[in-house]
C-alpha positions in Angstrom: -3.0 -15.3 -12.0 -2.6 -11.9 -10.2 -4.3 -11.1 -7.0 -7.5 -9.2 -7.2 -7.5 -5.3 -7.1 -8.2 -4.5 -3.9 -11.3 -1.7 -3.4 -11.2 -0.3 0.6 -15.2 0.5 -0.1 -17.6 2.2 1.8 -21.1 0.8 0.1 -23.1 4.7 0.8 -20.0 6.5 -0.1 -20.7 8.0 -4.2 -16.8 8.3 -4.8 -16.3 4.7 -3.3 -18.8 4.0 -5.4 -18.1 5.5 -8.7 -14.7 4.2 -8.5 -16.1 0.6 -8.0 -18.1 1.2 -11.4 -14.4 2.1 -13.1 -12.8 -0.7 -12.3 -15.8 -3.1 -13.4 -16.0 -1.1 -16.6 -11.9 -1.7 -16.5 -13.2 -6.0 -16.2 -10.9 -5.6 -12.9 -11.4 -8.6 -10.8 -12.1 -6.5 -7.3 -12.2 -7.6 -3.9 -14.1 -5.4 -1.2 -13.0 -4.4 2.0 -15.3 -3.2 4.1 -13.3 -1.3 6.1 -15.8 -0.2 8.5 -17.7 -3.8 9.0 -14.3 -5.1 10.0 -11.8 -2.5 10.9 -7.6 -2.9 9.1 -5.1 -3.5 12.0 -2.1 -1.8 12.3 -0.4 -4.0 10.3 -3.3 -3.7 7.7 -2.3 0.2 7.8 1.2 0.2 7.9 1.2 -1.9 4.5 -1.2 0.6 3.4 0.9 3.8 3.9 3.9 2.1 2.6 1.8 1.2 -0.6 0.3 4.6 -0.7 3.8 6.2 -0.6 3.1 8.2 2.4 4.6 8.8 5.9 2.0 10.6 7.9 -1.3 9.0 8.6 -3.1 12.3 8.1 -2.6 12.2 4.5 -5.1 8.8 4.2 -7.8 10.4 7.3 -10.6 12.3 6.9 -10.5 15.6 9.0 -13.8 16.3 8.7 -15.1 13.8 10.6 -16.6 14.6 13.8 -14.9 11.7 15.3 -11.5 13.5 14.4 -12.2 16.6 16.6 -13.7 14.8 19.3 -10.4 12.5 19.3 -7.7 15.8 19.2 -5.9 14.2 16.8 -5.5 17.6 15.0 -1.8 17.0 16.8 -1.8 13.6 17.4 1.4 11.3 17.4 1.3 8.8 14.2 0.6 5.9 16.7 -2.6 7.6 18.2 -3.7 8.3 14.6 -3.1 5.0 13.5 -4.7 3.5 16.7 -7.8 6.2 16.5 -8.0 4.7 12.6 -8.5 1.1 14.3 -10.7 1.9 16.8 -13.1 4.6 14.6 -12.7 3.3 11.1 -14.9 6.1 9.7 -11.4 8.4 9.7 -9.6 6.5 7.0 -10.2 8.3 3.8 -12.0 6.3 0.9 -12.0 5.0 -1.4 -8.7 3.2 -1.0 -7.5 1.2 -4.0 -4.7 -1.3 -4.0 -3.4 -3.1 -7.2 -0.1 -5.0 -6.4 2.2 -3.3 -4.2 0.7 0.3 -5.1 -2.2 2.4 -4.0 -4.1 5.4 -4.7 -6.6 7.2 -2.7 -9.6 7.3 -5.8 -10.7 10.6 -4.6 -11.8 12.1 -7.7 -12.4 8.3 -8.4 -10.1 9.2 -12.0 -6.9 8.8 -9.9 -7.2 5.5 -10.2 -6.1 5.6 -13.8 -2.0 6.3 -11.8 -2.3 2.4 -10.8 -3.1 1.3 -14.5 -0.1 3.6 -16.0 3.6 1.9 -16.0 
């Protein structure tokens, strides 16, 4: 049996939830992470990026957030945006979705068709 797709899922977030809907109407077996309720380690986000395909941390934060500016992490080492995504999990983007050793950040939640395609 394969592991469950994983759904990092922020329960008032529409997209988080829109792509939650897609992968029930998909009869995925899904687990939540609520990222905020209990934040990923470093570990947690190094796996992430490497699943993710990415190198710079920036690509899976949110910007926006006030927490972002009030942090200067606009030029922030990788390690203090990692650690600021640890301490003030708000800043990683959602919704994050992990099937195997892949990942797509669902955002419009249709992305998550690239984990589905060979």
């Amino acid at each position: 049996m394969t592991a469950p797709t994983q759904l990092w899922f922020n329960p008032r977030c529409s997209k988080a939830r829109a792509t939650k809907a897609l992968l029930e109407d998909r009869h995925e077996p899904i687990q939540l992470i609520d990222y905020q309720a209990t934040p990923p380690t470093r570990t947690q986000l190094d796996t992430l990026m490497q699943q993710l395909g990415i190198d710079d941390p920036r690509e899976m934060m949110r910007p926006k957030e006030a927490a972002y500016a009030e942090l200067h992490l606009a030029d922030a080492t990788r390690e203090a945006l990692l650690d600021a995504i640890t301490t003030h999990p708000i800043l990683l983007e959602r919704p994050i979705v992990v099937r195997g050793d892949r990942a797509v950040i669902a955002r419009p939640p249709e992305k998550l068709a690239e984990l589905f395609e060979s």
